[in-house]
C-alpha positions as CSV (number, residue, x, y, z in Angstrom):
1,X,0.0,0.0,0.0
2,X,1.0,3.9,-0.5
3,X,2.5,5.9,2.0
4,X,1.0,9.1,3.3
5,X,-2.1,7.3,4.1
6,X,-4.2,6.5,7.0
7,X,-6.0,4.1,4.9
8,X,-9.4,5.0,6.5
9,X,-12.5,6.9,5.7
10,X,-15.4,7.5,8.2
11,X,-18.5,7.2,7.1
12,X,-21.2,8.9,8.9
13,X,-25.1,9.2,8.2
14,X,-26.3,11.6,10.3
15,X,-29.7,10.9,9.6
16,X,-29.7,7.2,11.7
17,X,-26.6,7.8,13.5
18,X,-24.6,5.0,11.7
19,X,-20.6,4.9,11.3
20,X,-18.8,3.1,9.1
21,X,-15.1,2.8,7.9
22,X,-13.6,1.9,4.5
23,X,-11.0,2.3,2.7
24,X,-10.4,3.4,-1.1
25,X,-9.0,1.5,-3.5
26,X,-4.9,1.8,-4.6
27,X,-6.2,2.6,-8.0
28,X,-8.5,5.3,-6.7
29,X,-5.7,6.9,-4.7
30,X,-3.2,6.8,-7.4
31,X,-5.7,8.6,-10.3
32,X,-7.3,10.9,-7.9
33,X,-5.0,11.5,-5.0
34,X,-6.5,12.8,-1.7
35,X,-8.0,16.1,-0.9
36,X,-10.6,17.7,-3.7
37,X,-9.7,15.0,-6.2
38,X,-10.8,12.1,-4.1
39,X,-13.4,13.9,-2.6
40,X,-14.6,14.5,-6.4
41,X,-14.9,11.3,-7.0
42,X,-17.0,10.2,-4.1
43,X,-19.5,13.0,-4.9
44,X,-19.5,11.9,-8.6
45,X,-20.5,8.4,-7.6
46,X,-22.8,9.7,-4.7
47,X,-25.0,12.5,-5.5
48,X,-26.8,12.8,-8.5
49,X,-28.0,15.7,-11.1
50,X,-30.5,17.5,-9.2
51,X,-29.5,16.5,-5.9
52,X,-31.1,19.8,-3.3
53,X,-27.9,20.9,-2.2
54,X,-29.4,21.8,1.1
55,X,-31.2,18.5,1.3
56,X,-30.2,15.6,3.2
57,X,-29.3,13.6,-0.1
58,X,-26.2,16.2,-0.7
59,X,-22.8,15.2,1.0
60,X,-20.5,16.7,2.8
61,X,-16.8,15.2,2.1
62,X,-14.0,16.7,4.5
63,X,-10.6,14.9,2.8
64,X,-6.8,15.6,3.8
65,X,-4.0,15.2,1.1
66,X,-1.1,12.6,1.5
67,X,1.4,15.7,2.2
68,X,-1.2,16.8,4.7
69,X,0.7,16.8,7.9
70,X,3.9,15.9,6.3
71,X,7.1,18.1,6.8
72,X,7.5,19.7,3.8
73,X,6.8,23.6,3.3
74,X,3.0,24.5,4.2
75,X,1.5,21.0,3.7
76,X,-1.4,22.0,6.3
77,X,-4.5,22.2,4.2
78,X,-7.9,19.7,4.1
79,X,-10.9,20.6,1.4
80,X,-14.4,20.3,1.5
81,X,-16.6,19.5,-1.3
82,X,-19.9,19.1,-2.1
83,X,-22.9,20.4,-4.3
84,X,-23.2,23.9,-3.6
85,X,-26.1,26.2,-2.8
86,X,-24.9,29.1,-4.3
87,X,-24.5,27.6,-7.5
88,X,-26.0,24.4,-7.5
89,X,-23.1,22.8,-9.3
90,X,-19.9,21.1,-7.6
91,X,-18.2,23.3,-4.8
92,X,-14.7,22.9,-3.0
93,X,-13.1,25.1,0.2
94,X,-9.7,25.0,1.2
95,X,-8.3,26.1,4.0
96,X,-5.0,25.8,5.8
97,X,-4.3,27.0,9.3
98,X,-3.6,23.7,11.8
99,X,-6.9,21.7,12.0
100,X,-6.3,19.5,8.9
101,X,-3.3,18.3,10.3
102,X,-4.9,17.3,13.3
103,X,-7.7,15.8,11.2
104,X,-5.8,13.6,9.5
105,X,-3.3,12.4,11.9
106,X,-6.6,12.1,14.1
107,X,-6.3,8.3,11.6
108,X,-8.6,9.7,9.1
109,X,-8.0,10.9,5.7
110,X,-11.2,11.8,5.2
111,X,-15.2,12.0,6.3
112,X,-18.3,11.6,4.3
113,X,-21.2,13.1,6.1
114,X,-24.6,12.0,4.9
115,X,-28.3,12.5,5.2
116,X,-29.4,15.2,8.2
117,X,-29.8,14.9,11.9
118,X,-33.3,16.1,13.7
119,X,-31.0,17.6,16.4
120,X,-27.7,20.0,16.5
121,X,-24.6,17.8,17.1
122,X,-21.0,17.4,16.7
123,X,-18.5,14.7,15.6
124,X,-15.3,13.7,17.5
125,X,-12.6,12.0,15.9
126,X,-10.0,10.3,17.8
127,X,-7.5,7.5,17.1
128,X,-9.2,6.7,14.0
129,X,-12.9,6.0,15.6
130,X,-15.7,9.0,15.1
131,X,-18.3,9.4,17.8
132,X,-21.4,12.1,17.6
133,X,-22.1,13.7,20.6
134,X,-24.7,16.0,21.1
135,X,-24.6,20.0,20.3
136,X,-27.7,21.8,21.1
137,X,-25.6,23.7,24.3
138,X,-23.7,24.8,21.1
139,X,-26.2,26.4,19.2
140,X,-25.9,30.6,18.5
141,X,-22.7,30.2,19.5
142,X,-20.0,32.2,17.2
143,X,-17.2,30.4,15.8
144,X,-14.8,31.3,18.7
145,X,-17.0,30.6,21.4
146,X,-17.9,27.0,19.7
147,X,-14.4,26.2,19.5
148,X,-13.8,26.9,23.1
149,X,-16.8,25.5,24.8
150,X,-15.3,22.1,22.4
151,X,-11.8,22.5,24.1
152,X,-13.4,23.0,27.9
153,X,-15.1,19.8,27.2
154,X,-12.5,17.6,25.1
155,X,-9.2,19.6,26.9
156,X,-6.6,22.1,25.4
157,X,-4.8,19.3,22.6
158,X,-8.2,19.1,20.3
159,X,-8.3,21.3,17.5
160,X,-12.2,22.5,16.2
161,X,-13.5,23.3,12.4
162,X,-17.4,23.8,13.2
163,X,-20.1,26.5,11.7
164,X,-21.5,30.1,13.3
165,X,-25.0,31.6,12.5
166,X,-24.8,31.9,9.8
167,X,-24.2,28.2,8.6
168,X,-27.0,27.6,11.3
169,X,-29.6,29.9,9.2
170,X,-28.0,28.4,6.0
171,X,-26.7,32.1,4.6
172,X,-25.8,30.7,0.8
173,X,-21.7,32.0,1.3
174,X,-21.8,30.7,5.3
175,X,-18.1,28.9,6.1
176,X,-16.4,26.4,7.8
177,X,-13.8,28.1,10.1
178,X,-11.2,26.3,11.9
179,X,-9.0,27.2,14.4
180,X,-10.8,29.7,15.8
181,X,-10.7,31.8,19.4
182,X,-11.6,33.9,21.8
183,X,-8.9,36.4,20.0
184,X,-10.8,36.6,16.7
185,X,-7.9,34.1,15.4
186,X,-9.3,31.5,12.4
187,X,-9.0,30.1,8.8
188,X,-12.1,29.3,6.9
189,X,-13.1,26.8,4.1
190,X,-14.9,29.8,3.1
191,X,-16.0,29.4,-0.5
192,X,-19.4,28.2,-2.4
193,X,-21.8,28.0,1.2
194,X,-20.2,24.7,2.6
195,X,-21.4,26.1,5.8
196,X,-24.7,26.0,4.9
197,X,-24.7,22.6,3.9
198,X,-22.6,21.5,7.3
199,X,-25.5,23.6,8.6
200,X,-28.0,21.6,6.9
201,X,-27.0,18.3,8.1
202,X,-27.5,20.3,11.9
203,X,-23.5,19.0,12.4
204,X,-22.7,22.0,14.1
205,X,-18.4,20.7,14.8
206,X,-16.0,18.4,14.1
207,X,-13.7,18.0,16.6
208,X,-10.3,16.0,16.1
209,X,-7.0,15.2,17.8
210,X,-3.5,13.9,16.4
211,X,-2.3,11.1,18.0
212,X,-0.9,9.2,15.2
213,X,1.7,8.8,12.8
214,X,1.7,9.4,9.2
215,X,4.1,6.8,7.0
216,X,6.6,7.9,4.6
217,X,7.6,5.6,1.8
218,X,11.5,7.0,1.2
219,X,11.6,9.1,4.8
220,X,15.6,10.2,3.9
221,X,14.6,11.4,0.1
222,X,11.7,12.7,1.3
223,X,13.3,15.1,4.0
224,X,16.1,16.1,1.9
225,X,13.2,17.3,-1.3
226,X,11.4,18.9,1.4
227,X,14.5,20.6,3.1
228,X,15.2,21.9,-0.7
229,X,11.7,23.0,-0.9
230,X,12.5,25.1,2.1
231,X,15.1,26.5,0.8
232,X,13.9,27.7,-2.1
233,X,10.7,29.3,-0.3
234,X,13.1,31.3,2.0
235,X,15.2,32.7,-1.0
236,X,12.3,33.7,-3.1
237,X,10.9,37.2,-3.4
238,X,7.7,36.0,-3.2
239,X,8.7,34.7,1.1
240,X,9.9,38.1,1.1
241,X,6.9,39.8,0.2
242,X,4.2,38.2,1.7
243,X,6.0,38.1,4.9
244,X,6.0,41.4,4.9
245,X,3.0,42.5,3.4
246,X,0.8,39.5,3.7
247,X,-1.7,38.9,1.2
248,X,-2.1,42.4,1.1
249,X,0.7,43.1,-1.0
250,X,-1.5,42.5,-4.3
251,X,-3.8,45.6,-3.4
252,X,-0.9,47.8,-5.1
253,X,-0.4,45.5,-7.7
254,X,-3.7,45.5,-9.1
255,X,-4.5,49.5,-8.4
256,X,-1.3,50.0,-10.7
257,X,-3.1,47.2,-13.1
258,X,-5.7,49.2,-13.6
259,X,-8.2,46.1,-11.8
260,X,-8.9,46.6,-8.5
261,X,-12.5,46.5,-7.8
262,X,-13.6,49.8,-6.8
263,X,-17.7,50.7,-5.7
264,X,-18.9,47.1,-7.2
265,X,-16.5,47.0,-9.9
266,X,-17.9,50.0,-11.6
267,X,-13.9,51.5,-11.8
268,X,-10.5,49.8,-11.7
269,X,-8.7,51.8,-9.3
270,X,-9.1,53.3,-6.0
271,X,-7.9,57.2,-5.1
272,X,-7.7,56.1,-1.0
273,X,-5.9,52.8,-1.6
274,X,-3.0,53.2,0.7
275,X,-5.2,53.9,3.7
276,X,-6.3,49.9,3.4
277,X,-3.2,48.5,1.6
278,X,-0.3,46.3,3.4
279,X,2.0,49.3,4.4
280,X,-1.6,50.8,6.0
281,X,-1.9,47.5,8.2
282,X,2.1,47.7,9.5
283,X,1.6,50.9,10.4
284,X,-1.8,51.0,12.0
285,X,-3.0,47.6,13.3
286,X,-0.4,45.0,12.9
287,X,0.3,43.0,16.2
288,X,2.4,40.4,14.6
289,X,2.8,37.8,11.9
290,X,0.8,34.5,11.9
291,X,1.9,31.0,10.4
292,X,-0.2,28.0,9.4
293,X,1.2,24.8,9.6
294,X,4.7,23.7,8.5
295,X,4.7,27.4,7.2
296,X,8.1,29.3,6.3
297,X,6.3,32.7,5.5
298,X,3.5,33.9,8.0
299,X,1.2,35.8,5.4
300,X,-0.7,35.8,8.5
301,X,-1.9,39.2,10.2
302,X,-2.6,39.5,13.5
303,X,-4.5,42.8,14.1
304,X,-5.7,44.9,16.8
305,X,-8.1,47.6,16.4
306,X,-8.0,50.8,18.8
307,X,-11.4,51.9,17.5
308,X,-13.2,49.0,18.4
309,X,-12.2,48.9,21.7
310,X,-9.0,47.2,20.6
311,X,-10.4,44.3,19.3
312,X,-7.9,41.8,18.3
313,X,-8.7,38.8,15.0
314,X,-6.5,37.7,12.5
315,X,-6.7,39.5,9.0
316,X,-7.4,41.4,6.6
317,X,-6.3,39.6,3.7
318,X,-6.7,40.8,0.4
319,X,-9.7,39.9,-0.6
320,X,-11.5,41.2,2.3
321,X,-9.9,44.5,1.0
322,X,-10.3,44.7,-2.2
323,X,-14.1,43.8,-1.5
324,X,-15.3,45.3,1.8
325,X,-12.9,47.9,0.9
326,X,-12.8,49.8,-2.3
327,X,-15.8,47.6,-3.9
328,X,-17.6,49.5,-1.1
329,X,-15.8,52.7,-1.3
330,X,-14.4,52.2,2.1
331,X,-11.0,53.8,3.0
332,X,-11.4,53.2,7.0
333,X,-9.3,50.1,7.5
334,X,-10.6,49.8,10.7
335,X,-14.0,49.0,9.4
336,X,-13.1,46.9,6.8
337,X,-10.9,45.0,9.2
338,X,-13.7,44.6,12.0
339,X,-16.1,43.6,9.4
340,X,-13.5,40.9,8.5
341,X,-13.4,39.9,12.1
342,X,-16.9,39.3,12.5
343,X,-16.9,37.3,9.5
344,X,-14.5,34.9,11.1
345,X,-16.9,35.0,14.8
346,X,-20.1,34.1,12.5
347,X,-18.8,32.2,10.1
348,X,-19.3,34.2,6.8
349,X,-17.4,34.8,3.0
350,X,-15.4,37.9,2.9
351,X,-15.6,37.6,-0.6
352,X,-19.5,37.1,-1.1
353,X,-20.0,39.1,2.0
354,X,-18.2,42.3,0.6
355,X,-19.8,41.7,-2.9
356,X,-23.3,41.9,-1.6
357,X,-22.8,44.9,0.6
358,X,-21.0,46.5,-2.5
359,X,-24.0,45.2,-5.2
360,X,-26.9,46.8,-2.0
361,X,-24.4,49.8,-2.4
362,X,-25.0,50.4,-6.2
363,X,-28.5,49.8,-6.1
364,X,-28.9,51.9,-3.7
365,X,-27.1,54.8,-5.4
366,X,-29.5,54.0,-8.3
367,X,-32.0,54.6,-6.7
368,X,-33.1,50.0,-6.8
369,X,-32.9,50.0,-3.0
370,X,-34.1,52.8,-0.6
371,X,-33.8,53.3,3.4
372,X,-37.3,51.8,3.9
373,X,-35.8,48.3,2.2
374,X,-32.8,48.8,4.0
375,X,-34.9,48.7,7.4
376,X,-33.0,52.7,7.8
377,X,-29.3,51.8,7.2
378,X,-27.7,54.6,4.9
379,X,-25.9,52.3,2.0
380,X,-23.9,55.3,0.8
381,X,-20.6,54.3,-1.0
382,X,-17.7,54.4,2.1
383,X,-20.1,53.8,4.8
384,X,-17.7,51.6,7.1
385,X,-20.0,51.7,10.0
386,X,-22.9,50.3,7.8
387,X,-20.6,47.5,6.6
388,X,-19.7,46.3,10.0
389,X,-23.7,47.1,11.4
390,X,-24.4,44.2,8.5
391,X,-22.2,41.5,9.4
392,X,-24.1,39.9,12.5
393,X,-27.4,40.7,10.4
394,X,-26.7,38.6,6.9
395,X,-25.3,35.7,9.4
396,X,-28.8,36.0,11.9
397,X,-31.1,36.9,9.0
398,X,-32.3,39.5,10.6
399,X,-34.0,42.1,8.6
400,X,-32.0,43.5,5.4
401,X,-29.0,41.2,6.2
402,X,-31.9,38.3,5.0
403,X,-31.9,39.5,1.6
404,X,-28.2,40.1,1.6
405,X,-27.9,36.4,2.9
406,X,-28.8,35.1,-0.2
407,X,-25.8,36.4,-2.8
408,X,-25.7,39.4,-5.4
409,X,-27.3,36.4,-7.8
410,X,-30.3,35.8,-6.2
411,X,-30.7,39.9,-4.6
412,X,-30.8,40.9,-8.7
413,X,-33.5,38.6,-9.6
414,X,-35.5,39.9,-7.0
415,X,-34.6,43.3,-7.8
416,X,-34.2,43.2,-11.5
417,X,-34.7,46.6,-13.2
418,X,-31.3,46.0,-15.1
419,X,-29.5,45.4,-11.5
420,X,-28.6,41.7,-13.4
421,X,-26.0,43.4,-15.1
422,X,-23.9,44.5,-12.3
423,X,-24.2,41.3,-10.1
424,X,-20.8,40.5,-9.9
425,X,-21.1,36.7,-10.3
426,X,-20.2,34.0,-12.3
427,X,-22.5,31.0,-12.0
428,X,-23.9,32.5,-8.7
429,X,-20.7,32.4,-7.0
430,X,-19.6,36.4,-6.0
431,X,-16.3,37.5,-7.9
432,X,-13.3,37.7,-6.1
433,X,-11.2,40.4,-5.9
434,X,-9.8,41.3,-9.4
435,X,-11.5,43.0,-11.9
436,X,-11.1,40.7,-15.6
437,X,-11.0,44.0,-17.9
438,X,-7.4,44.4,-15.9
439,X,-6.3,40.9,-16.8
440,X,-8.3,39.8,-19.4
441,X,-6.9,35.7,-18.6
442,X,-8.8,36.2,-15.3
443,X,-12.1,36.4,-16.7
444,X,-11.4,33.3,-18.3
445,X,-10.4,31.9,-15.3
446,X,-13.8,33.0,-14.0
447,X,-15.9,31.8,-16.4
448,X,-13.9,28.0,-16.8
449,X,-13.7,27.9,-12.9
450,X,-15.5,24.9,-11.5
451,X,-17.0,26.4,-9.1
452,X,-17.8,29.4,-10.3
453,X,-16.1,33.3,-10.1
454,X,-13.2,32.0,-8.3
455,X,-9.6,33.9,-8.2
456,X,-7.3,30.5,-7.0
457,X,-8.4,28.2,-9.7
458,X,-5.9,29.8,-11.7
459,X,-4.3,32.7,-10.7
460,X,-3.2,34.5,-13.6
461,X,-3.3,38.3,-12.1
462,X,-0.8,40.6,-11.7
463,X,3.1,39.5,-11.8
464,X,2.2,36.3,-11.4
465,X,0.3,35.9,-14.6
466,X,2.5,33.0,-16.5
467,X,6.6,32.2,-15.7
468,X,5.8,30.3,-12.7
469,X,8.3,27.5,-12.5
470,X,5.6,25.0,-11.4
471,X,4.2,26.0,-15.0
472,X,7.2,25.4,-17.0
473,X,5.9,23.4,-20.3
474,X,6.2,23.7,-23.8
475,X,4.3,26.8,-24.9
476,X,4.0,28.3,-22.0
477,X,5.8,31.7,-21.9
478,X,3.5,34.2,-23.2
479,X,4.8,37.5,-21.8
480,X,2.8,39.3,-19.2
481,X,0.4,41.5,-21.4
482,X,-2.8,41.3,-19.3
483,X,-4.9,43.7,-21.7
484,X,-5.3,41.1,-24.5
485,X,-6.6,38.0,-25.5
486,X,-4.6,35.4,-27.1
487,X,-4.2,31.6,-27.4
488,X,-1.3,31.0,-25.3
489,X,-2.9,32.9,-22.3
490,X,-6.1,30.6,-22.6
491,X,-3.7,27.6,-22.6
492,X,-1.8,28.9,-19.3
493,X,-5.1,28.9,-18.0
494,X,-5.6,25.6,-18.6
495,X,-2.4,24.6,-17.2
496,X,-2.9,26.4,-14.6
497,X,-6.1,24.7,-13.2
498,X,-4.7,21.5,-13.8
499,X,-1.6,22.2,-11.3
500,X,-4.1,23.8,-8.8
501,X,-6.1,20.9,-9.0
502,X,-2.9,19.0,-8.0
503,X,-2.3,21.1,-5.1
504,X,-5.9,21.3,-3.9
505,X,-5.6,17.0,-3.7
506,X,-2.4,16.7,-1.7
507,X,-2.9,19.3,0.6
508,X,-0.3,22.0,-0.3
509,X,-0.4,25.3,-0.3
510,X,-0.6,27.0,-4.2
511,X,1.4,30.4,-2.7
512,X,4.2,28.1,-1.9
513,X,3.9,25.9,-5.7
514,X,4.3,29.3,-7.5
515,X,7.9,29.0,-6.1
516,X,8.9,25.0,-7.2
517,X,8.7,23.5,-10.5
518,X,6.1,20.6,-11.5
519,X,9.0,18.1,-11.6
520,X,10.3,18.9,-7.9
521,X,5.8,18.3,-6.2
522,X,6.1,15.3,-8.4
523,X,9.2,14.0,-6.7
524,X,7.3,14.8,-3.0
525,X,4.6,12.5,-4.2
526,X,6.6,9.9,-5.5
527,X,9.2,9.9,-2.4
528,X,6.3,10.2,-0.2
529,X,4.0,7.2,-1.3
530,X,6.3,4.9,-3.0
531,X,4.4,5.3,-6.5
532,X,6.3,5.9,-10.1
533,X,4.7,9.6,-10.2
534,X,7.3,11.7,-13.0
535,X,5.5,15.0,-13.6
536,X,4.0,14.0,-16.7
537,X,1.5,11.4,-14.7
538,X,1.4,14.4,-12.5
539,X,0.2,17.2,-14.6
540,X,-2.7,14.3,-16.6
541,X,-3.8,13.6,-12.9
542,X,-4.5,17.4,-12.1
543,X,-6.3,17.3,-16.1
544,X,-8.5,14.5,-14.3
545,X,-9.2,15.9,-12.0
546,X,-10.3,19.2,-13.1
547,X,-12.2,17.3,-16.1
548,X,-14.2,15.2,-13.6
549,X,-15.6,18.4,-11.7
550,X,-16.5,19.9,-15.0
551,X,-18.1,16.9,-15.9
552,X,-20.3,16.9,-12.5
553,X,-21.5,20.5,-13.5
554,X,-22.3,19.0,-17.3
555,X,-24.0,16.4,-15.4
556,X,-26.1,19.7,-14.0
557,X,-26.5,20.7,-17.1
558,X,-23.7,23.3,-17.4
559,X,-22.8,24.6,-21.2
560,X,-21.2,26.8,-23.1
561,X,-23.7,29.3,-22.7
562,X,-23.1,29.1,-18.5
563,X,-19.2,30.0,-19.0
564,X,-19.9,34.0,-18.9
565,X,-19.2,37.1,-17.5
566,X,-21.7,40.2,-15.8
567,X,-22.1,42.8,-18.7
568,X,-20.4,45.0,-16.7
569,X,-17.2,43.4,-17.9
570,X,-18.0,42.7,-21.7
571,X,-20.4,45.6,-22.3
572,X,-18.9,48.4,-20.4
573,X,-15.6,49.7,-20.7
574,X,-13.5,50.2,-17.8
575,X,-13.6,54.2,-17.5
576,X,-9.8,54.9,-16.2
577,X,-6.6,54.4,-15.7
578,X,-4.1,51.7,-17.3
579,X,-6.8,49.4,-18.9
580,X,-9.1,52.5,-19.9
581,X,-11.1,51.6,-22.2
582,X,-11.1,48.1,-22.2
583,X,-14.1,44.7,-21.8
584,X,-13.7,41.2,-22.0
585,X,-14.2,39.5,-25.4
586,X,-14.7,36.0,-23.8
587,X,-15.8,34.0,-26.5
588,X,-12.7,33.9,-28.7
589,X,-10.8,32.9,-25.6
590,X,-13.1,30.2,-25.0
591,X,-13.0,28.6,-28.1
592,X,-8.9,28.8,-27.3
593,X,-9.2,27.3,-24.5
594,X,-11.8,24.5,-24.9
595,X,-9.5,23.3,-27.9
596,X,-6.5,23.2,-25.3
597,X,-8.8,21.0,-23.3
598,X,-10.1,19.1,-26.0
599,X,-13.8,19.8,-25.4
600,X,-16.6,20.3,-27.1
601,X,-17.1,23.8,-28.9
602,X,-20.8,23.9,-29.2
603,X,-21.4,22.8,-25.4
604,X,-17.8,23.0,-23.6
605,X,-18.4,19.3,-22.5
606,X,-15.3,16.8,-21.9
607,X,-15.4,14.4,-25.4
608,X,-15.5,11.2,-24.9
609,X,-11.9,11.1,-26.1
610,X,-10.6,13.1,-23.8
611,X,-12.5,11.3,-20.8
612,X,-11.3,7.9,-22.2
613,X,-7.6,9.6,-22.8
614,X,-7.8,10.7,-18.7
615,X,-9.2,7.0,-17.6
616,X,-12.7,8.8,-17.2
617,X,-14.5,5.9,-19.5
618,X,-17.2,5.5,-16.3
619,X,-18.1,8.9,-16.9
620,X,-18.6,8.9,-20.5
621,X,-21.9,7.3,-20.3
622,X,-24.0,8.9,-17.8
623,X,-22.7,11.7,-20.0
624,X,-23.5,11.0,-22.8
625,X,-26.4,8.6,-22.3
């Protein structure tokens, strides 16, 4: 057997209480990994088309990587997947911090959570046995208050990922968040509503503790790839920016870029950007520098924030920023940052969260939205205190946070009146932090995204846009020329999302993969499990991968026509700065890219040739049938 295992997988239906173990098979590991890729496949077999993704027929698949836990630079992170309610198509979270470590050396690599419970409980996972206990004492309880009533029960050594309000009311961008405090500390799983659906299931924690061992096929070749991966993380710019900046660094990038969503995306750059950029955090909140696990760069921020009574949480990153920030026209960091924090308490989407409150913002300077819909709250562009007021009302539902609770998507229909137009969305999932006419490759990367307007499925903004050395392939340098559309960007793409896939199934961390090459992750896998696994196999098993969660959305009924962009960024040119002028033309770069992927032009679906050329024959026919 591989390496890097725990060779077990908990079963649990929550509906009858029953627990099971299994065990997937060699072959099953070897095409599909751990992590999102595993967890793919389980909810390809499990849930079928038209599966209510808040019903109790949906699962909810928590899965570690084999480098999970493993020491080798920022091997940390655990995904979640299932069907999502924002889009109704296949969702995935990932999220680092230290509770996936503690997961999987818990003697799990995973956890299938099925059917519903008629009362609020949590799972424990110990020694590689799962118990449910009960969880109603838990209920209204934040994040950080969860997590520590779990620790005065279980003792200090657990670690906690559980759900706030607002995966208890089943907001549609709710998250998981693990590793949270009393301090405001905490990562989240934070895309596509997974907290809604953990919310669903009325599994309000899972609690887990490492007490075991995780086998490595080669240990001494192991430790000496990993010691080089190390190395190269610490001499890279890219260590020596985020540990300075954080996260936050990109907010300068992408205002220079022309593409930094300002008052719902309507203009590309903001005029108070360096009161909320990375230098603005040093020199007004920072405490100090956080790490996840295995970590050699702390993009962490740990904040304090004098006017709110010095409140102290972990963040802003850049998202949170560029959303809550300058998509709302808010230059008070202190806002933003405390509207961040209670995010993390409740249990909510920066990214979704921000793009609502932005969307409300727009309408309401249009006059779609007045004070008597708002229940009284002035929506003005750069009202921070109205953006922090919101928070604890989308996660409780209570009055205008209800309608915000259900994304821009959803708030449009209702509102209609042209408001469709500006709903910053792709498939129903809010658009991160990056506006496409900037870097016309990320609006592809929108659009192709499995799970809908994502920014990490391929990141190809800013200087990172192609030259990665995880990327090196034939073709593959294509200059950095964001403002046009060409084939070679639309194959990067591509290449990209395959590689991400990779990282998103063996639980590494994609800021630390732009630094390595393809060849030196393949060698981790292969030193790690025993298996042949030469970069070539690994490259064609991210393509599976990624091709397997696009056919579970073609499943849905996902074409062509799904893979587009608001109007806002086809229709109406950006109206300043260095990509003045420009839109997306999106449907030459499709027709690029679906040829790189060899699928279908009329209807974007995987051919037949291409699943049988990725092993994907079972797929081909429930496809196709």
């Amino acid at each position: 057997m591989a390496r890097g295992y725990m060779e077990n997988i908990v079963r649990i239906n929550l509906t009858n209480g029953d627990i099971s173990y299994e065990n997937p098979s060699e072959e099953d590991r070897e095409k599909y990994l751990g992590g999102s890729g595993l967890a793919t496949k389980y909810l390809w077999d499990e849930v079928p088309a038209g599966t209510d993704p808040l019903g109790p027929d949906n699962k909810l698949i928590v899965m570690s990587g084999p480098l999970t836990g493993t020491p080798s630079p920022s091997t940390g992170r655990y995904s979640v997947v299932a069907k999502s309610p924002a889009t109704n198509l296949w969702a995935q979270a990932n999220s680092a911090g230290f509770w996936g470590v503690d997961f999987k050396r818990s003697g799990f690599d995973g956890a299938i959570f099925e059917g519903a419970s008629d009362k609020w409980v949590y799972v424990v996972m110990n020694n590689g046995v799962a118990e449910i206990k009960d969880a109603e004492h838990l209920v209204g309880m934040d994040c950080a208050e969860t997590t520590d009533a779990i620790k005065e029960e279980l003792g200090e050594k657990w670690e906690v990922a559980c759900i706030g309000p607002a995966g208890e009311n089943l907001v549609k961008y709710a998250a998981i968040m693990n590793d949270a405090s009393p301090a405001g500390f905490g990562r989240a799983a934070g895309r596509c509503g997974l907290g809604a659906v953990m919310g669903s299931k009325k599994l309000k924690a899972i609690a887990a503790r490492k007490q075991q061992k995780i086998e490595i096929a080669n240990p001494k070749e192991y430790k000496e790839e990993a010691k080089m991966h190390f190395d190269w993380v610490n001499e890279s710019i890219l260590k020596m920016s985020l540990e300075e900046l954080g996260t936050a660094m990109a907010l300068d990038t992408i205002q220079v870029m022309g593409g930094l969503p300002t008052k719902n995306f309507q203009e590309g750059e903001f005029d108070d950007f360096e009161e909320i950029d990375g230098l603005a955090i040093i020199d007004k909140i920072l405490v100090k520098r956080r790490a996840c696990f295995a970590c050699p760069v702390a993009c962490g921020r740990v904040t304090k924030l004098p006017k709110y009574d010095n409140f102290e949480g972990e963040g802003p990153e850049y998202e949170s920023l560029a959303l809550m920030g300058s998509g709302c026209g808010i230059n008070d960091l202190e806002d933003v940052s405390m509207a961040n924090h209670l995010c993390n308490q409740y249990g909510l989407d920066t990214i979704s969260a921000g793009n609502c409150v932005g969307f409300a913002m727009e309408c309401y300077e249009k006059g779609l939205l007045t004070k008597e819909d708002t229940g009284g709250i002035d929506l003005t562009w750069g009202n921070g205190e109205a953006l922090v007021q919101l928070m604890p009302m989308i996660a409780k539902r209570e009055g205008f946070g209800g309608f915000l609770a259900e994304g821009v998507k959803a708030m449009s229909e209702k509102i209609g009146q042209g408001s469709e137009d500006f709903a910053m969305h792709v498939k129903g999932l809010e658009l991160s932090g990056y506006d496409p006419r900037g870097a016309k490759p990320c609006g592809l990367s929108f659009v192709t995204a499995n799970r809908g307007g994502c920014h990490i499925t391929a990141y190809v903004q800013g200087p990172t846009y192609m030259c990665m050395p995880f990327l090196i392939v034939d073709d593959s340098d294509v200059g950095d020329d964001t403002l046009v559309e060409d084939p070679k960007g639309s194959k990067v793409v591509k290449e990209m999302e395959d590689m991400f896939a990779v990282f998103d199934s063996i639980g590494g961390c994609k800021f630390i993969g732009l630094v390595t090459t393809g060849e030196d992750w393949a060698k981790l896998v292969e030193f790690l499990t025993g298996w042949e696994f030469p970069v070539e196999k690994l490259r064609q098993t991210g393509e599976r991968i990624y091709n397997l969660e696009r056919a579970f959305n073609c499943r849905e009924g996902l074409t062509r026509d799904d893979d587009i962009l608001p109007k806002r960024a086809t229709d109406e040119p950006i109206p300043a700065g260095p990509a003045e002028g420009c839109t997306v033309d999106l449907e030459p770069m499709k027709d690029w890219y679906y040829e790189a992927r060899g699928w279908s032009q009329d209807k974007g679906w995987p051919t037949p040739e291409k699943l049988k050329e990725l092993g994907l024959d079972f797929v081909i026919d429930e496809l196709y049938k």
